[in-house]
C-alpha positions, 0 to 999 in steps of 0.5 A: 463538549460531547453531547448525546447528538455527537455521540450518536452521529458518531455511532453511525459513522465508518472508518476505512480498515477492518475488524478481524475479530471481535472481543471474546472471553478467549482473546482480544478484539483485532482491528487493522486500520491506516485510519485514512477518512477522519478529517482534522478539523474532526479529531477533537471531536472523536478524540471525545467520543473515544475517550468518553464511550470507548470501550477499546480495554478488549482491543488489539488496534494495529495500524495497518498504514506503513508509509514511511513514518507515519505516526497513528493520528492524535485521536487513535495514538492512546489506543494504537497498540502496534503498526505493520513495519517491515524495515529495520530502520523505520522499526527501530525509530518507531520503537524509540518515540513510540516504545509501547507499540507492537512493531509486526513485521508484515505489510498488507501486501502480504495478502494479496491475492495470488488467484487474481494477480496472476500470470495470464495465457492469451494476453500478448505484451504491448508495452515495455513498462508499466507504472502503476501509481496515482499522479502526484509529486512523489510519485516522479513520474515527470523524472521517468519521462525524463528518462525515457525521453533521454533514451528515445534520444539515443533511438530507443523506444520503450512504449510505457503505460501510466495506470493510473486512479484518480484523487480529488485534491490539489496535488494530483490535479497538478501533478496530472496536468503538468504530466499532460502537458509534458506528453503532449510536446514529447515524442515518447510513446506513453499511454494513459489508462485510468482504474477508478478507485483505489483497489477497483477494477482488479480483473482489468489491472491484472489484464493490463499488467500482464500486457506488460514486460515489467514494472516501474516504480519511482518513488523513494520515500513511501514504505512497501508500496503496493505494487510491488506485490501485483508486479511480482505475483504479475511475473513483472520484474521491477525497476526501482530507486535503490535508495527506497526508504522505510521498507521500500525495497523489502520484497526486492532482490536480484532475482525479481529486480534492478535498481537505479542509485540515482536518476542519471543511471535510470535511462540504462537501467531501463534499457537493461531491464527491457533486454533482460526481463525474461531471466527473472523469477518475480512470482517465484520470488513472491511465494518465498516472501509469503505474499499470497492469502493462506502465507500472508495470513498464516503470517499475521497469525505468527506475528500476533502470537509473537507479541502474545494475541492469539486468533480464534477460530471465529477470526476473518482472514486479513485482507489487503483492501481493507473495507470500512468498520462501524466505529460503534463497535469499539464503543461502549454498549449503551452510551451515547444511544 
């Protein structure tokens, strides 16, 4: 049962995404959300004050999130009217079980910021890869020790940065300590270097990045993974599974990367990438992908406009880390007050 209590307690709730306009008398509200930070054990209980006080007839809700498949959650699902989707496939499966929602073809990485993540002068290259990635089974990074350890039996050393955020939960308290513990006992050269939160610390990943020679990327399962832009607006050229899925391999081609088929072929694929890294063109290649503010931006408008949204002059541009909107905007004016 909603009560008054509830409907309040909810009011003064945020949810992780942002609210690029508000509804007007010209166009339709504009919210981008992944809708990450609701419990399950909450979702009745929102799906209630949303059905109940929503006010959401004026809202464009897009669901920003494009790991590989993932649906709008059940509280959100009768109001979420299209999802970023940059991959063919992943498009046509969405438009089969979820038909009535806008397919965008844009990622949030599509504005990230070209003036932060950017090619630095003065910096000398301490390491021949980079890994950026939080530590848990799908990440792989126990397969990429592997790897290098195959290589350094062979009398290559290839000096590897893990950078790495810390998550509160099982998965990565596990994954982090068997990671810990394989280095411990091997001899390649890995160094560990924590940034905070999510989307923390900018300015020190770009410094870190920029200290390396290219990027790594493992996992085959998630859609347009992050960082793919810092690598490539970095001028990181990038190693990653060719049998990336759901947008994966989106902002990848032969100038900007090599990808291995399978994890046998990944010690030289390492190998070639640390002879060859100078031949690429990563940041030229990310400006062809409009990857960057004003082209990621100018993106998102053409996008909307496709599907018949239009942006006012009122709108903030889209931005890649989202922050948190008050849930009280998408519900009605006096309810629950």
């Amino acid at each position: 049962m909603l009560t008054r209590d509830i409907a309040a307690r909810w009011r003064q709730r945020k949810l992780h995404g942002q609210i690029v306009q508000y509804p007007g008398p010209e166009a339709p509200g504009v919210l981008v959300s992944p809708f990450w930070d609701v419990g399950e054990r909450d979702w009745d209980e929102l799906s209630n004050v949303l059905r109940y006080e929503g006010d959401l007839a004026n809202w464009y809700i897009i669901m920003g999130d494009t790991c590989y498949r993932n649906f709008p959650p059940p509280y959100m699902q009768p109001y979420v009217r299209a999802r970023f989707c940059v991959d063919d496939p992943e498009r046509d499966f969405f438009q089969k079980y979820a038909p009535h929602m806008d397919m965008l073809h844009l990622c949030q990485s599509h504005v990230l910021d070209e003036n932060v993540y950017r090619p630095l002068s003065g910096i000398e290259k301490e390491f021949d890869l980079v890994y950026v990635a939080r530590f848990g089974w799908i990440k792989r990074h126990i397969e990429l020790i592997d790897a290098l350890e195959a290589l350094h039996a062979r009398g290559h050393v290839l000096k590897t940065l893990f950078m790495y955020y810390d998550k509160d939960d099982e998965d990565t308290r596990n994954t982090t300590a068997a990671v810990r513990a394989r280095l411990a006992a091997s001899p390649i050269d890995v160094t560990l270097y924590t940034t905070g939160g999510r989307g923390n610390q900018e300015a020190t990943v770009v410094q870190m990045l920029n200290k390396c020679r290219f990027g790594v990327h493992m996992s085959p399962w998630e859609g347009p993974s992050l960082v793919f832009a810092e690598y490539l607006l970095c001028d990181l050229p990038i190693v990653a599974d060719a049998n990336f899925r759901g947008g994966g391999l989106y902002f990848l081609d032969e100038t900007n990367s090599l990808l291995f088929t399978d994890l046998p072929s990944l010690p030289d694929v390492l190998l070639r990438m640390s002879h060859e890294y100078t031949r690429f063109t990563p940041r030229a290649s990310a400006f062809k992908r409009e990857i960057g503010v004003a082209a990621g931006n100018e993106r998102f408008r053409r996008e909307l406009q496709r599907h018949g949204i239009m942006l006012t002059t009122n709108a903030v541009p889209l931005k890649r880390n989202l922050d948190n909107f008050p849930l009280r905007a998408l519900l009605s004016s006096n309810a629950g007050s």
